[in-house]
C-alpha positions as CSV (number, residue, x, y, z in Angstrom):
1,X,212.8,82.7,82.7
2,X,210.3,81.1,80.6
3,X,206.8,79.2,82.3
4,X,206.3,75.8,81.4
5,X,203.4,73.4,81.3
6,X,204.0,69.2,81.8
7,X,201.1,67.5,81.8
8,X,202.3,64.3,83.2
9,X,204.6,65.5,85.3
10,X,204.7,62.7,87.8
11,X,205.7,60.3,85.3
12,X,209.2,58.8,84.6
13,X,209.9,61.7,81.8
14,X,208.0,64.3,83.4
15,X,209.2,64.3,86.7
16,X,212.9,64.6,86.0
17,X,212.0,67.4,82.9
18,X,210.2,69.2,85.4
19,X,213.2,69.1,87.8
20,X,215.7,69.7,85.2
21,X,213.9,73.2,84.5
22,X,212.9,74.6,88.4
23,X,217.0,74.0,88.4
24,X,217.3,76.4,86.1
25,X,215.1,79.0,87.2
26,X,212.0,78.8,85.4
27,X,208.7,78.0,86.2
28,X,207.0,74.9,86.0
29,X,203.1,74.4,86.4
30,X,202.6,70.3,86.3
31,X,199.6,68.7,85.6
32,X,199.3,65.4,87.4
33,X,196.2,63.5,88.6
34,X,196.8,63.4,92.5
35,X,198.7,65.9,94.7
36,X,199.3,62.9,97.0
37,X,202.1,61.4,95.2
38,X,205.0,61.5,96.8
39,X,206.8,62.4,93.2
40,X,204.7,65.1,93.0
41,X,205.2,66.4,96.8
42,X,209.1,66.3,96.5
43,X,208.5,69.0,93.0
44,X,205.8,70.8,94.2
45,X,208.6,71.3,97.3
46,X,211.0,72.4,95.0
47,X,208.4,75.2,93.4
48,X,206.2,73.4,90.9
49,X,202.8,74.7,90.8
50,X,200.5,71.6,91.0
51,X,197.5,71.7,89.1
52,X,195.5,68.3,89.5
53,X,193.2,67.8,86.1
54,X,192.9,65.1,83.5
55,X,193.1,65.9,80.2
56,X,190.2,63.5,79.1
57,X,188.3,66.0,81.3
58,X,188.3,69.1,80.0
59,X,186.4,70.4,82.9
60,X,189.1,69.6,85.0
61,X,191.8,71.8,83.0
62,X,190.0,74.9,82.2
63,X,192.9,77.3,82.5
64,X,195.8,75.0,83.1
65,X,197.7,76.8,80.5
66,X,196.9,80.4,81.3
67,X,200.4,82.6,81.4
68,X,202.3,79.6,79.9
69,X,204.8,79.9,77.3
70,X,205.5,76.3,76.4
71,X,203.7,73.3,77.0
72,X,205.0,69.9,77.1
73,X,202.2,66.5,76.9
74,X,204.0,63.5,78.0
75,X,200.9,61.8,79.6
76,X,200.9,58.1,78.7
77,X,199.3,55.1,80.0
78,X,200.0,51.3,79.3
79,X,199.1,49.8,76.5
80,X,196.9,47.3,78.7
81,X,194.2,50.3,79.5
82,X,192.4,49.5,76.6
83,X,191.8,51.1,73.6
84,X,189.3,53.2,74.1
85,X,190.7,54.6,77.1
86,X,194.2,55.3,75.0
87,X,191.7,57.1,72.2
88,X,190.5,59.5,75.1
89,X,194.0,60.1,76.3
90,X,196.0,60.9,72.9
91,X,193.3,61.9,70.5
92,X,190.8,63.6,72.7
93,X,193.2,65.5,75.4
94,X,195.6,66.8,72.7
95,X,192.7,67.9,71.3
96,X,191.5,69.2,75.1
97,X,195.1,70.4,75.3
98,X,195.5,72.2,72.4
99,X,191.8,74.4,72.5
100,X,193.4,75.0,76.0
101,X,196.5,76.4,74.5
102,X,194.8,78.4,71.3
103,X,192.5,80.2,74.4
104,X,195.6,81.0,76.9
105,X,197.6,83.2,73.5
106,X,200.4,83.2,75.5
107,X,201.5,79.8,73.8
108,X,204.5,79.9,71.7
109,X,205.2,76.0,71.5
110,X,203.2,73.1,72.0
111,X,205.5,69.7,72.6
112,X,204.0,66.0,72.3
113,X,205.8,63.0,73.2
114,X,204.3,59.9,71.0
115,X,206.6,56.8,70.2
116,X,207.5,54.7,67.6
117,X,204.5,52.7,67.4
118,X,202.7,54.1,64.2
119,X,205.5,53.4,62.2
120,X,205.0,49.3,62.9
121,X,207.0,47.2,61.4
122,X,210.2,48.0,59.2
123,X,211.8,45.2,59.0
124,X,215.1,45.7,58.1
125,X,215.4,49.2,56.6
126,X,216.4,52.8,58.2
127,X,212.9,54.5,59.5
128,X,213.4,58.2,59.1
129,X,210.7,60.8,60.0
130,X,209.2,60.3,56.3
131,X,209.3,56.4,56.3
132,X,205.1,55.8,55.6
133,X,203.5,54.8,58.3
134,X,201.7,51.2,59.0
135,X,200.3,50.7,62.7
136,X,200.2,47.0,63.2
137,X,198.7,47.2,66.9
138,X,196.1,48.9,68.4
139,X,198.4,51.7,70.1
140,X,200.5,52.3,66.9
141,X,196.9,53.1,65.0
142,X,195.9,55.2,68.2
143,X,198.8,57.5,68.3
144,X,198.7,58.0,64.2
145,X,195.6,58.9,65.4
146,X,196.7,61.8,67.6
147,X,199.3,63.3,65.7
148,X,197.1,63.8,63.0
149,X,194.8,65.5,64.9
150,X,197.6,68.1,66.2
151,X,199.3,68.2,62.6
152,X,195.6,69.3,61.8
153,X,195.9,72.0,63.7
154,X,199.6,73.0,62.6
155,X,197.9,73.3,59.0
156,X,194.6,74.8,59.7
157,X,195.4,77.2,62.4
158,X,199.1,77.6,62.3
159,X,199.4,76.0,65.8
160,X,203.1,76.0,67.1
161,X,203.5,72.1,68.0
162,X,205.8,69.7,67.4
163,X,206.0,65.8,67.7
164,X,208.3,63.7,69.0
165,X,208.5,59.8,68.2
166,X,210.4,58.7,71.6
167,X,212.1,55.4,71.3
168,X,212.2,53.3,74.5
169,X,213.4,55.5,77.1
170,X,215.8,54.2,79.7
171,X,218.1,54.9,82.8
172,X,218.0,54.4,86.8
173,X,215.0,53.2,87.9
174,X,214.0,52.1,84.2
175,X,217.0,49.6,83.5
176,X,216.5,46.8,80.7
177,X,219.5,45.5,82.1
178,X,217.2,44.6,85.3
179,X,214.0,43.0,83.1
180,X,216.8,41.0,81.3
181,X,218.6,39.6,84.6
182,X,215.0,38.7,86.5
183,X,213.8,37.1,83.6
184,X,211.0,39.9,82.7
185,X,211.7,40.2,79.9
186,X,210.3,37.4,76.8
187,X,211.7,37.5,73.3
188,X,208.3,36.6,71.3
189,X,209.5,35.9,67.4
190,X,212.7,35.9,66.5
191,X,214.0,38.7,68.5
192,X,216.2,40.3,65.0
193,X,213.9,42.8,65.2
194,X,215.4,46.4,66.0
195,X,214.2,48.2,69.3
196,X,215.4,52.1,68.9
197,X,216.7,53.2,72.9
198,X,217.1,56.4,74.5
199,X,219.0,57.0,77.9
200,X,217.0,59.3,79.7
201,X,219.5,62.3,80.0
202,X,219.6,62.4,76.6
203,X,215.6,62.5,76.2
204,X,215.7,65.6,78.7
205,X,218.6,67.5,76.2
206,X,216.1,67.0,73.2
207,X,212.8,68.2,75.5
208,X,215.2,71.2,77.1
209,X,216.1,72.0,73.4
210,X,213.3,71.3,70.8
211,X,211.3,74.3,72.0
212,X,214.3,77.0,71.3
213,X,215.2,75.4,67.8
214,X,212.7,72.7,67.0
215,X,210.8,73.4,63.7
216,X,207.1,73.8,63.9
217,X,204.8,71.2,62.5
218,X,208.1,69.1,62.7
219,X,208.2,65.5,63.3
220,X,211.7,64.1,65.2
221,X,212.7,60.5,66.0
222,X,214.1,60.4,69.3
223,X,216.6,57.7,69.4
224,X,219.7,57.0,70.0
225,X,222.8,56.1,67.3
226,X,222.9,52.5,67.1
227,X,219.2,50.6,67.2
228,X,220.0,46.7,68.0
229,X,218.4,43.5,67.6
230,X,216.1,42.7,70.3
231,X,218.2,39.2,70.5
232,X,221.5,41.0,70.7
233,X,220.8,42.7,73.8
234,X,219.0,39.8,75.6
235,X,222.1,37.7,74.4
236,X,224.9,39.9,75.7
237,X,223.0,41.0,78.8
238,X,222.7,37.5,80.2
239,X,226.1,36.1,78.6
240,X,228.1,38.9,81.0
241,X,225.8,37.9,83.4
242,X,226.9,33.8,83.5
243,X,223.1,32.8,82.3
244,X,222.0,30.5,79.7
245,X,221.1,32.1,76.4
246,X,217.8,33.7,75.7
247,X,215.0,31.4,74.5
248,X,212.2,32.4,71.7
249,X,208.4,31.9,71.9
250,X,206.2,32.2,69.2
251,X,204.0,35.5,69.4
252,X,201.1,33.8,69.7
253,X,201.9,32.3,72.8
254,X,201.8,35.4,74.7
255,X,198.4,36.3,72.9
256,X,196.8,33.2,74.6
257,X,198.6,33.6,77.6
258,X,196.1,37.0,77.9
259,X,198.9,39.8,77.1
260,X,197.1,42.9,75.2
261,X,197.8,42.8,71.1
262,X,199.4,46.3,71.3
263,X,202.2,45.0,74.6
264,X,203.4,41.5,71.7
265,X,202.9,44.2,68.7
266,X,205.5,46.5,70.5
267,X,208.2,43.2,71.4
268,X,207.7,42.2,67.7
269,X,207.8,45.5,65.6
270,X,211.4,46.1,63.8
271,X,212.2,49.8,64.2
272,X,215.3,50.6,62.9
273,X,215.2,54.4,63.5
274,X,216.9,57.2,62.1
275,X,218.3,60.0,64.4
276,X,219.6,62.2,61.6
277,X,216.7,65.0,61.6
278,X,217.0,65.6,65.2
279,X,221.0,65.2,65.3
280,X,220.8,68.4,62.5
281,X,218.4,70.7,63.4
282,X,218.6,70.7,67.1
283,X,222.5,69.8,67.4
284,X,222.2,67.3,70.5
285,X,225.5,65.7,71.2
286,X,224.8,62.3,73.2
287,X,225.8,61.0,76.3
288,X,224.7,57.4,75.5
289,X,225.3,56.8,71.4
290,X,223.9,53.2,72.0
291,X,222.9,51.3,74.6
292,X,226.2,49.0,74.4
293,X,227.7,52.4,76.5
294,X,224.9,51.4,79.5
295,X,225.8,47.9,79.2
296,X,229.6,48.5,78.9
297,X,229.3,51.0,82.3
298,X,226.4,48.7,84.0
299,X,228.1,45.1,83.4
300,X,231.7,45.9,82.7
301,X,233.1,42.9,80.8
302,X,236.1,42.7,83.3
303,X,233.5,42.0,86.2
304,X,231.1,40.0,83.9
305,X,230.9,36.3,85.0
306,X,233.1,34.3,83.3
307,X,235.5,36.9,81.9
């Protein structure tokens, strides 16, 4: 039985980590901002020990990780919060997060859950876990940011943390396949740029696993096998669907149409990422290779319109 930390553990990842591991048997303590969430209620139900704080707070968390073996940050926020909120969120709580962590001594690993954003913009070539990175958008700069400021740590004080770069992270109740068919979703450029997925089951096997074998002061993409063109996913959503092809707008129009630099950095940016470092060292076998297997089991070409 090992006692766990999520802070964020009433989001989309954290919630379903958090019941993955009271499952098993272990204690989970979850940070979250309100006790009133019905998320939270339905864990804290199932045993989770609620502890309501905000990591931009420190006030608020003073002993949150007390007793706790490993601790998992996978608080996030929209890119539309503004920057300097973000700042206070990734830089400044992992920082909040981490003192906690150093003070409890119980602490064997520290887990952070960035994305791909401060890699920017590949274009066409494989991003790997040593790729240089290039923020183009205000978030991508923001989480560079942040892991350097727990990488810091990892050098200076031989603090037991790790980083995940999460691509997109999908599954029930966070389908593409759904932002595609209501029209949600706008392709600004070209749309040949590569967005990396993850299906969400498969993001839980990494979590579940990086803290047993996970290298310390490691980096790991967390993507699936097969990145695809933005455009090649619209396309064959809406073709097995019966609608009209996608169209393109030009980047700029959903700048003056008010949407934050860092949400039409994200839809632009070509990420082709490489899997390889975590498929070696942690061994993860996955359930969804690509997101053609969701597609395939969501909008089976038999029962596609027109087939």
């Amino acid at each position: 039985m090992t006692n766990y930390l999520i802070a964020g553990a009433a989001g989309y990842i954290g919630s379903r980590l958090a019941a993955r591991l009271l499952a098993a048997g272990h204690r989970v303590r979850g940070l979250v901002y309100s006790a009133e969430d019905p998320v939270v209620e339905r864990l804290a139900a199932r045993g989770m020990a609620v502890w309501i704080g905000d990591l931009t707070r420190p006030e608020t968390i003073d002993g949150v990780t007390d007793e706790i073996e490993v601790v998992y940050n996978l608080t996030n926020r929209m890119p539309i919060d503004g920057s300097a909120l973000l700042r206070s969120l990734y830089v400044d709580g992992n920082q909040h997060l981490i003192a906690m962590s150093v003070r409890a001594r119980t602490v064997r690993t520290y887990i952070w859950a960035s994305n791909v954003a401060p890699y920017g913009d590949h274009g066409e070539h494989w991003v790997d876990e040593d790729s240089p990175i290039a923020p183009s958008y205000p978030l991508g700069t923001i989480l560079a940011a942040a892991e350097q400021t727990i990488l810091q740590a990892v050098r200076a004080h031989r603090f037991p943390a790790m980083i995940l770069r999460m691509a997109t992270v999908y599954g029930p109740d966070r389908d593409p396949l759904e932002a595609i068919a209501s029209g949600q979703l706008t392709i600004y450029g070209s749309g040949r740029n590569f967005v990396p997925h993850i299906h969400i089951d498969d993001a839980l096997e990494v979590l579940i696993r990086v803290p047993e074998v996970g290298q310390i002061g490691a980096i790991y993409n967390v993507g699936d096998d097969e990145p695809l063109r933005l455009i090649e996913i619209v396309s064959e959503v809406r073709r097995r669907l019966g609608m009209l092809p996608p169209r393109t707008f030009d980047p700029n129009v959903g700048l003056r149409a008010g949407l934050d630099r860092s949400v039409v950095g994200a839809l632009t940016s070509s990420v082709r990422l490489s899997n390889a470092r975590m498929r070696h060292d942690l061994g993860i076998e996955l359930r969804y290779p690509s997101l053609r297997y969701w597609i395939d089991e969501r909008l089976p070409l038999e029962l596609a319109v027109g087939a």
